[in-house]
ZAMARGU-4260 file (C-alpha; in steps of 0.2 Angstrom, whole numbers, plus 5000, padded with zeros to 4 digits):
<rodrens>
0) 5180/4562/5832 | 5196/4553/5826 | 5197/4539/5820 | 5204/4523/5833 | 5219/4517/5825
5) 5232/4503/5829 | 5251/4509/5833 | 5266/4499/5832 | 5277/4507/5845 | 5295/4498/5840
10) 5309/4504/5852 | 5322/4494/5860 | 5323/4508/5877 | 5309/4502/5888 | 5306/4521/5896
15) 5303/4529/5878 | 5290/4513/5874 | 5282/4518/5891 | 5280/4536/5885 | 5274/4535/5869
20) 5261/4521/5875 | 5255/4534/5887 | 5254/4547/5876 | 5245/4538/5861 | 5235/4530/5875
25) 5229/4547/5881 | 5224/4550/5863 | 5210/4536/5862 | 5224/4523/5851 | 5227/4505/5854
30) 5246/4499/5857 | 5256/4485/5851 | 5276/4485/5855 | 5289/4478/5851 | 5308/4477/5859
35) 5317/4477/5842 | 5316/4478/5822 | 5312/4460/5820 | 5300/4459/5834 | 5291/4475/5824
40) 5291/4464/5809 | 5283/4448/5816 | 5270/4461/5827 | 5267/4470/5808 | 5263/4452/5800
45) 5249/4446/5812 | 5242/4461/5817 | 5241/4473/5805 | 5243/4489/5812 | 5236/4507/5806
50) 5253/4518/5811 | 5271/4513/5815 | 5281/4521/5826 | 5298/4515/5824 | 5316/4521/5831
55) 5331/4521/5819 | 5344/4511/5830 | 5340/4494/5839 | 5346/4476/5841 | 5343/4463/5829
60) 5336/4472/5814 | 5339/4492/5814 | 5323/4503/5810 | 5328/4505/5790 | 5328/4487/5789
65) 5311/4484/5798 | 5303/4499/5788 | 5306/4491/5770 | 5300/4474/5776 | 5284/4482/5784
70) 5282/4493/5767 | 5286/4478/5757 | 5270/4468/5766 | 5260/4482/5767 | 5258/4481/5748
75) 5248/4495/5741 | 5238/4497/5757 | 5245/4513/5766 | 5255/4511/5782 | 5262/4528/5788
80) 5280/4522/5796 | 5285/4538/5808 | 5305/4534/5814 | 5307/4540/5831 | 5324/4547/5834
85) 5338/4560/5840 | 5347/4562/5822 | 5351/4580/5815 | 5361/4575/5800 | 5351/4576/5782
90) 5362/4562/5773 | 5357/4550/5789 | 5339/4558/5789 | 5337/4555/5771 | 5342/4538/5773
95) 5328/4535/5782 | 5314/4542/5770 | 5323/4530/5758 | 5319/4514/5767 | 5300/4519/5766
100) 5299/4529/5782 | 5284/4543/5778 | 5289/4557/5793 | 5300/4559/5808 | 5297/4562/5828
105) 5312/4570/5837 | 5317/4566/5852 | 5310/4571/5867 | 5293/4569/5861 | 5279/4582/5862
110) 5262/4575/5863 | 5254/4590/5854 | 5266/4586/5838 | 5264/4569/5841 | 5244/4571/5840
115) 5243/4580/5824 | 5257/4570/5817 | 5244/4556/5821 | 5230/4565/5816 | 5236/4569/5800
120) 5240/4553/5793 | 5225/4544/5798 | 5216/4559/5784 | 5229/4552/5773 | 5223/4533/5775
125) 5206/4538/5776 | 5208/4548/5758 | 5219/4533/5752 | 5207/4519/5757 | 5196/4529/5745
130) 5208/4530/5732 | 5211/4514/5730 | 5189/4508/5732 | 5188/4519/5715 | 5202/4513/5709
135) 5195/4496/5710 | 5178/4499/5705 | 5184/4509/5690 | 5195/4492/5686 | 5179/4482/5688
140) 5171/4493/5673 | 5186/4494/5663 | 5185/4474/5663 | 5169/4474/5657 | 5171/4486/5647
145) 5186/4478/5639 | 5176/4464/5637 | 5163/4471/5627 | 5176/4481/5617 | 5185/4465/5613
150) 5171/4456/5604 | 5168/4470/5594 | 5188/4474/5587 | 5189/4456/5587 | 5206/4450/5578
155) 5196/4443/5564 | 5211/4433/5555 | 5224/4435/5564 | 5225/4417/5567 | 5229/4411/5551
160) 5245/4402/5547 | 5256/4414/5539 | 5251/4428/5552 | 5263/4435/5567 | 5258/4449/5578
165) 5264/4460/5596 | 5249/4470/5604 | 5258/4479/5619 | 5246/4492/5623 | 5253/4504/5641
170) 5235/4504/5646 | 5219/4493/5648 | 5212/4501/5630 | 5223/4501/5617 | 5225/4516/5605
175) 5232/4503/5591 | 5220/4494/5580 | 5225/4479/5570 | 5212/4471/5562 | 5213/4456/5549
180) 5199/4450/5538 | 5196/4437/5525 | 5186/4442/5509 | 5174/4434/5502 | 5186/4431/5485
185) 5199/4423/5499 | 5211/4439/5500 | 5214/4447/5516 | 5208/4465/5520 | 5222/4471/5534
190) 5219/4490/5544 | 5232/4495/5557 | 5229/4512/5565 | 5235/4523/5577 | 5224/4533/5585
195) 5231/4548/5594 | 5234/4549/5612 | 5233/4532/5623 | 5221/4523/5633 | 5202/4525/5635
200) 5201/4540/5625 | 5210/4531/5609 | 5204/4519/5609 | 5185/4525/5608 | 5184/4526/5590
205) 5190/4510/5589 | 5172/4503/5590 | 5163/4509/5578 | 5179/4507/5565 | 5180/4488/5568
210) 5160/4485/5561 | 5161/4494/5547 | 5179/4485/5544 | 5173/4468/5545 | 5154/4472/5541
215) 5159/4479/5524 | 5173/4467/5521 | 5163/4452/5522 | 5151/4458/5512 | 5163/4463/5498
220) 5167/4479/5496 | 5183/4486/5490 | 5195/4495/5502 | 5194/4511/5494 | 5173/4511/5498
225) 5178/4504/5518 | 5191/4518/5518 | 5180/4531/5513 | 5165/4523/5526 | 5176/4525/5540
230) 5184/4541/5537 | 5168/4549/5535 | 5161/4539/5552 | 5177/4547/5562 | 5176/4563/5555
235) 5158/4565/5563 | 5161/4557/5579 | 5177/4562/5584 | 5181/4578/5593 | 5195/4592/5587
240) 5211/4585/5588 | 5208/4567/5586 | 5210/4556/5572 | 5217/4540/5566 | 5234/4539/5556
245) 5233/4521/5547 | 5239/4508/5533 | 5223/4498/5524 | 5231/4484/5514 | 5221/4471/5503
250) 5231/4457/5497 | 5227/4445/5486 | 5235/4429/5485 | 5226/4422/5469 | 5233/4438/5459
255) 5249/4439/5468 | 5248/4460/5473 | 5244/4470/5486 | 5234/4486/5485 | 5241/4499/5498
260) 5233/4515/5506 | 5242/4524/5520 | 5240/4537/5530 | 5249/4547/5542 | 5259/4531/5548
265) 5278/4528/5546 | 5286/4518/5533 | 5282/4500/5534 | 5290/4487/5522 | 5289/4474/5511
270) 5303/4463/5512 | 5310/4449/5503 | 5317/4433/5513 | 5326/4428/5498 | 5336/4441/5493
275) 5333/4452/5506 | 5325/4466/5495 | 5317/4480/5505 | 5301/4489/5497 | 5296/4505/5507
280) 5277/4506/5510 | 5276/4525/5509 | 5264/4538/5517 | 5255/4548/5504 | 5239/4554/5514
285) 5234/4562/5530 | 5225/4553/5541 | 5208/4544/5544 | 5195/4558/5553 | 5204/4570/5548
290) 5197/4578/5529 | 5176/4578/5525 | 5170/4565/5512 | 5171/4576/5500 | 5190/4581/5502
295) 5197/4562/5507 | 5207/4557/5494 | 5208/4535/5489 | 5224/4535/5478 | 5230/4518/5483
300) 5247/4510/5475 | 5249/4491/5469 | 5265/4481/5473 | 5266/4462/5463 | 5272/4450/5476
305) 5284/4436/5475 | 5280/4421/5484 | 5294/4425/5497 | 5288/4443/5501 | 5281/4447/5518
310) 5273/4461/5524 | 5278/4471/5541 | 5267/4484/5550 | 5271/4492/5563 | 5266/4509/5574
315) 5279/4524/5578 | 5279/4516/5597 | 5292/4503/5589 | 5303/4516/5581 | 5299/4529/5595
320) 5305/4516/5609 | 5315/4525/5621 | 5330/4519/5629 | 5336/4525/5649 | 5345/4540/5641
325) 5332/4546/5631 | 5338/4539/5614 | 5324/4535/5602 | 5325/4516/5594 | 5324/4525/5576
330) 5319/4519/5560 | 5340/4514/5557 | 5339/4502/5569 | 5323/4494/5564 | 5329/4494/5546
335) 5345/4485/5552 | 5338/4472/5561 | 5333/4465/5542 | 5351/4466/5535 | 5359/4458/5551
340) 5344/4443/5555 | 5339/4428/5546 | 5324/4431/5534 | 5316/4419/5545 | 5317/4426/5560
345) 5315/4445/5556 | 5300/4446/5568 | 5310/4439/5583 | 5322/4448/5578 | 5315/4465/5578
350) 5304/4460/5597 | 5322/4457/5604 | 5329/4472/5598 | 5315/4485/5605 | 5317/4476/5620
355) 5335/4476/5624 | 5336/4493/5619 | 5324/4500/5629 | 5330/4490/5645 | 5320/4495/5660
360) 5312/4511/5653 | 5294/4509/5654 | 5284/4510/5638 | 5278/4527/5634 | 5269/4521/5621
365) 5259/4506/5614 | 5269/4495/5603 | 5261/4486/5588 | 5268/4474/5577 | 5264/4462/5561
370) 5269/4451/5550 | 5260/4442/5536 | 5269/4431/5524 | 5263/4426/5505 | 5253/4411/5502
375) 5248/4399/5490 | 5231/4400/5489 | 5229/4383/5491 | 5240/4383/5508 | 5224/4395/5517
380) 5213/4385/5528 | 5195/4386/5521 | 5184/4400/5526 | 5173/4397/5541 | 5155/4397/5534
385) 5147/4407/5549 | 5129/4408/5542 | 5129/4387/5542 | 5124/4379/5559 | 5109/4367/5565
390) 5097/4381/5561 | 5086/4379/5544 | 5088/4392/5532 | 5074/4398/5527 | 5078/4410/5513
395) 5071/4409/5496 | 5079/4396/5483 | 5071/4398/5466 | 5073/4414/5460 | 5077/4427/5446
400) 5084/4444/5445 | 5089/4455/5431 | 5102/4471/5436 | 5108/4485/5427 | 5122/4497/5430
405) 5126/4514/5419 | 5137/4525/5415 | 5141/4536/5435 | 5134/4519/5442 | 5148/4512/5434
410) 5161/4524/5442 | 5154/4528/5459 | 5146/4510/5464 | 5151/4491/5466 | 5137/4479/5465
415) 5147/4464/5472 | 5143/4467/5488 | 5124/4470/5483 | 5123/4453/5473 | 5134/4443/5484
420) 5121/4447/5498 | 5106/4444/5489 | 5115/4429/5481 | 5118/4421/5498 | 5100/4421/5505
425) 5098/4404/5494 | 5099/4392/5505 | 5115/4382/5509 | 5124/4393/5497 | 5135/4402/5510
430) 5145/4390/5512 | 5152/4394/5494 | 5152/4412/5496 | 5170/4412/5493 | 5169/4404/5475
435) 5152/4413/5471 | 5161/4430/5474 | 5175/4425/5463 | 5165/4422/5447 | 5156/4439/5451
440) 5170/4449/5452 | 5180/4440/5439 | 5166/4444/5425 | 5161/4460/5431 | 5178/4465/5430
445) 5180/4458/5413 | 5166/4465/5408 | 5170/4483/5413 | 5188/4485/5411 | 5190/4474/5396
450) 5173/4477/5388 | 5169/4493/5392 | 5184/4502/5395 | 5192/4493/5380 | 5208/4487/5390
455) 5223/4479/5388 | 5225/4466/5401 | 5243/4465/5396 | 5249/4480/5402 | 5247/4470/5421
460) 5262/4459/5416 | 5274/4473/5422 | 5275/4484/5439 | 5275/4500/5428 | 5263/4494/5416
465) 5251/4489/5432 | 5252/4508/5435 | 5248/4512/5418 | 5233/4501/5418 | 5224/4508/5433
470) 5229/4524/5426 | 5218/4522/5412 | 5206/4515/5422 | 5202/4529/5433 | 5203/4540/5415
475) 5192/4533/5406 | 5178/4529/5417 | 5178/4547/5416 | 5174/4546/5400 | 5160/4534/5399
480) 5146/4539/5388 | 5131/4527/5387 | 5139/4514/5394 | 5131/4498/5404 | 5134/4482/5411
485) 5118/4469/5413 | 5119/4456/5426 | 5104/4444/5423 | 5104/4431/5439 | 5095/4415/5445
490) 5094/4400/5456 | 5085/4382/5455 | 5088/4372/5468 | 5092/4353/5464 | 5091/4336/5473
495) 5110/4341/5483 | 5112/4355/5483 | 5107/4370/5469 | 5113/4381/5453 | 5117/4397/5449
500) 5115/4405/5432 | 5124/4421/5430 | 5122/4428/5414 | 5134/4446/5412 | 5132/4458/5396
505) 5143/4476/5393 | 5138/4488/5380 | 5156/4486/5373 | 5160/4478/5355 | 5166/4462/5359
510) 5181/4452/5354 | 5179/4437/5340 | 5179/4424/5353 | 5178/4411/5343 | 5197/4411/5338
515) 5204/4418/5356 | 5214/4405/5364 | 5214/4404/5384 | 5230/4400/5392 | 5224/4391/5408
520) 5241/4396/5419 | 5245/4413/5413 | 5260/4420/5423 | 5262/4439/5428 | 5246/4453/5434
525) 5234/4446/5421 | 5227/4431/5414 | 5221/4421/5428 | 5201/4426/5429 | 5193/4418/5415
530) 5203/4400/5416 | 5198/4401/5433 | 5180/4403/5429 | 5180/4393/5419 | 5187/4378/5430
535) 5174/4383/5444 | 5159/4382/5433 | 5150/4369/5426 | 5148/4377/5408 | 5153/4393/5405
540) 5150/4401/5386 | 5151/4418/5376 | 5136/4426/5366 | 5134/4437/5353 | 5147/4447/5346
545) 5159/4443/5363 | 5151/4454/5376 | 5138/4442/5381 | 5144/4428/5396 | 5134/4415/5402
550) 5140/4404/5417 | 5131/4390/5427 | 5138/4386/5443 | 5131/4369/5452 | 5135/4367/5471
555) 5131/4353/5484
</rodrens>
């Protein structure tokens, strides 16, 4: 049986009201009429009608007029408007469907048309009506689904002084990632992906990325072992087809340099507010959940930065901005915007000109952006100390541990993140993690690169001779042979607070340490670790034949 709907009859000739009255009576429908557009309008407003039936030329308002307005009210709920007339002509016919009408009923009317016409769009309300209750319960689980994906990609740092950022994603999930983190030496670990496609399907393997970001990032591991981690965790979860194309930044602002791995993503840039120098940050790898663990490649580059450089990421929706003719933004344009705005202002700069471009196209894309400008160390808010609350910490406080790394260990593993962890149970101590991980890596580092590697820390004082260094590096540890490093820990609490002895020995040959000089302000790549150790701790010594260190830092 069909439905009983409400109709609207709106015609200014009372003897074509009377007959469509009888008619949809007849047909088990309820009536409303009114005289003229206007009246159809007001009649539409308070009482809501299920069918119009609306005649083009009337009095007052015409039925194009009083179609729109009713289509206008009617929002998203669907309110078939059917224009009663006697035109032939398409252009004036079309006109009609342009105001909002949905069908037409010539004149004279037949009941039977009439009826099915009738018929027909009550199917089509019924089937909308169901539309749009899925399409609000699936919003209702998309928002509580956004919610819970929200607390896991978190933004990390993103609020941090010298940080700008644009998510726009074109959907509720967002196929971007951006994801700031601080380290526990007080760097910043940075990821912005892309992940292919758009939506709830991009964004899927966003989830599991973001842990094992800022899991392994705050528990110090380097960005070549979180790379590698979350290559391998999309390369087993992710079906055929999609992957993650993304730069991985770690930036330090006590060294001045910024380690780069990209992948798959277009040029981003470094650029200089001062003299407006532009350094392209260059693709070189394919992307994340692509290749197995045992074909992904971590051949990172390292860039010194002057205190006016600032860093800009960006995804391809930015360049691939289309305008109303189809034009692409380009990567011209976006490179232009830095020759042609204030250095202070590129970020600005670089919205407006996406957005004027692209006019009232919609996005077809989501568009990412960010900026992150150098630092003074000093000039970074202190690190939240998350462990330290109102809750007692009941981990162990006096303590000893001895640790020993060899020769693969010493090219296939880091045991900051290791020591750092067990480090931190001591009670209280969190709240120093930062300068605790800095004496870690600053000797460990000594240790393996100057000790056992045998070198030359002032190769760093150049760009090319930074590239020649880590060159080295990666050869040599090749090459190790009975090699080790000895960690020899301990803690002892005290009436404020505590201390840490840290006691680091290589198998290297040591230096006459005796007659080396320190400069406490090197300048350049190198020369900043030991003064700084030195200024953190409360004694700090060399052993032996110079391959021996022996550090004791106190805290409150």
């Amino acid at each position: 049986m069909t439905e009983r709907l409400s109709v609207l009859i709106a015609d200014d000739n009372a003897s074509d009201r009377m007959i469509l009255r009888a008619i949809v009576r007849r047909l088990g429908h309820d009536v409303i009429e009114a005289e003229d557009g206007q009246q159809a309008v007001q009649l539409f407003a308070s009482s809501r009608p299920d069918i119009v039936l609306m005649d083009v030329f009337m009095p007052n308002m015409d039925g194009q007029q009083a179609a729109w307005i009713i289509k206008q009210q009617a929002g998203e709920e669907l309110v078939p408007v059917i224009f009663l007339t006697s035109l032939t002509d398409a252009d004036q016919l079309a006109d009609c469907l342009d105001a909002g009408g949905d069908d037409f009923l010539s004149k004279p009317y037949n009941r039977v048309i009439l009826q099915a016409k009738i018929q027909a769009f009550a199917r089509m309300r019924t089937l909308h009506a169901q539309v749009q209750a899925q399409r609000e319960h699936l919003v209702r689980e998309q928002a509580v689904a956004k919610a819970v994906f929200d607390s896991i990609a978190h933004h990390g740092a993103l609020d941090l002084p010298n940080i700008r950022y644009l998510i726009s994603p074109m959907s509720v999930f967002n196929g971007d990632v951006m994801l700031v983190a601080r380290q526990p030496s007080g760097g910043l670990s940075i990821f912005l992906g892309d992940f292919t496609g758009h939506g709830l399907p991009a964004a899927i393997g966003t989830m599991p990325l973001s842990e094992i970001f800022y899991g392994m990032t705050s528990k110090g591991f380097s960005l070549r072992d979180i790379a590698a981690e979350i290559n391998r965790k999309l390369k087993s979860i992710l079906p055929v087809g999609i992957f993650c194309c993304a730069n991985l930044l770690d930036l330090s602002f006590r060294n001045r340099t910024i380690e780069v791995w990209t992948g798959g993503m277009p040029d981003n840039v470094i650029f200089n507010r001062r003299t407006k120098e532009i350094k392209r940050l260059v693709s070189h790898h394919l992307a994340l959940g692509v290749l197995g663990p045992d074909r992904f490649r971590y051949d990172p580059y390292f860039i010194e930065m002057d205190p006016d450089d600032v860093v800009y990421l960006w995804s391809d929706g930015i360049p691939e901005t289309n305008n109303m003719a189809g034009e692409m933004f380009g990567e011209d344009r976006l490179l232009e915007v830095f020759s042609r705005v204030d250095g202070q202002h590129i970020f600005d700069g670089i919205v407006r000109s996406v957005q004027s471009f692209s006019g009232q196209q919609q996005q077809s894309d989501d568009h990412t952006l960010l900026e992150i400008a150098m630092l003074e160390e000093k000039e970074l808010p202190d690190m939240d100390d998350v462990a330290v609350g109102t809750a007692k910490n009941l981990g162990a406080s006096h303590w000893r541990m001895d640790f020993e790394l060899k020769d693969s260990s010493l090219i296939h593993f880091d045991p900051l993140p290791l020591l750092t962890h067990m480090i931190m149970e001591a009670p209280g101590l969190k709240r120093r993690a930062s300068q605790v991980y800095t004496l870690l890596a600053e000797l460990y580092s000594n240790a393996l690169d100057h000790g056992v590697l045998r070198l030359d820390s002032g190769l760093k004082r150049t760009p090319d001779g930074f590239a020649e260094y880590y060159r080295l590096r990666t050869e040599r540890l090749q090459q190790l042979n009975k090699a080790k490093i000895c960690f020899r820990l301990a803690h002892e609490p005290s009436e404020v607070g505590g201390v840490l002895f840290i006691e680091v020995e290589d198998s290297g040959p040591g230096f006459d340490y005796q007659a080396a000089t320190f400069a406490p302000h090197a300048e350049g790549y190198c020369g900043r670790g030991l003064p700084l150790v030195r200024s953190l701790c409360a004694s700090f010594e060399y052993r032996g034949k110079g391959n021996h260190v022996c550090a004791e830092y106190r805290w409150e």
